[in-house]
N, C-alpha and C positions, 0 to 999 in steps of 0.2 A: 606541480605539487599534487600529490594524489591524496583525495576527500578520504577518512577510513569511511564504510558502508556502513549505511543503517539496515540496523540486522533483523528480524522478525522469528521468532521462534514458539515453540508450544510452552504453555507457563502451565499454571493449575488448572484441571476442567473449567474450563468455558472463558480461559482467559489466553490470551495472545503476551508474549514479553517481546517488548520495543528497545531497542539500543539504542538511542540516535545521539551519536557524536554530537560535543554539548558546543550550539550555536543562538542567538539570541532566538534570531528567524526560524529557525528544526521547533525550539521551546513553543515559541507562536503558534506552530501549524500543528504542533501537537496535541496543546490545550482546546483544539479546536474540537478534539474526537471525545462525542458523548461515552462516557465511561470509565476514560482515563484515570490512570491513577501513578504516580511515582513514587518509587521505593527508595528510598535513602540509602540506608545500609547496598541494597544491592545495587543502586544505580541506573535501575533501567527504569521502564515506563511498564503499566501494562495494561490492556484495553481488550473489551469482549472478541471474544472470537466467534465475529460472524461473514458472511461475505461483505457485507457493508461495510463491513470499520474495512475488515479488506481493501476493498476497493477505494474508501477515502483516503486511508494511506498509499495508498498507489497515486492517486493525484495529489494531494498533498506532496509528496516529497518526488512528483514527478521531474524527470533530469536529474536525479541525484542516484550516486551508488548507493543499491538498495542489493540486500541478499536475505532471501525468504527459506527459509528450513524446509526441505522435501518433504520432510516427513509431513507436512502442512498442505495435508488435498484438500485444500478450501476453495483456492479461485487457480485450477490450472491455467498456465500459460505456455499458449501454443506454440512448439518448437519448429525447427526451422522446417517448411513443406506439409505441415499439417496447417489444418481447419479451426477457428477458435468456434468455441458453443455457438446456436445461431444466436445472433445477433437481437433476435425477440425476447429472450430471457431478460427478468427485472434486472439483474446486475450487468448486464452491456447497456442497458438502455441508460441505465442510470450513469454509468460512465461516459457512454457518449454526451449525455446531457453536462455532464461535471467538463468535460476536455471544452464543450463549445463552449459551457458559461465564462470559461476560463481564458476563452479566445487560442487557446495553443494552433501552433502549427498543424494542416495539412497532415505533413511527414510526421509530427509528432501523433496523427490521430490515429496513422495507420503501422505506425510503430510495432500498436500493440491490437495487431491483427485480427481484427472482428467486424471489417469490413467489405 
């Protein structure tokens, strides 16, 4: 059975719009991100658009079909034979911090290539 993706797109200046297929746990991990807010009428979610909320929703709904809007050069992610940012920058540090506290897999750490 195939999950639909939670989708991530450009909302109004300075705001991110969240899709996330309605599950108790997706709602959980949601509420989690300082800023949030849902829209009734329209259905989605929508939360600042900084590398940070970035990067929280990237752990947050890590292992889950996730599709991020190109148009969205906030936190590129490195394609297949290329180099991610070094690994010194606050947002890999802070993700490597987030994958360990989290205990993930190894293979999940290097998944996402900035080691």
């Amino acid at each position: 059975m195939r999950t639909e993706p939670i989708r991530i797109s450009p909302g109004e200046e300075g705001q991110l719009i969240v899709r996330v297929p309605y599950s108790p746990e997706r709602v959980a991990k949601i509420k989690t991100v300082d800023g949030r807010r849902w829209h009734q009428q329209e259905k989605h979610w929508t939360v600042p658009q900084t590398k940070e909320t970035v990067t929280q929703l990237v752990v947050l709904f890590t292992g889950e079909p996730t599709e991020v809007d190109p148009a969205l050069d906030i936190w590129p992610v490195p394609r297949q034979g290329t180099r991610a940012p070094d690994s010194s920058s606050a947002l890999f540090e802070q993700l490597d911090r987030e994958l360990r506290a989290r205990h993930y897999a190894r293979r999940t750490e290097q998944a996402y290539g900035h080691w």
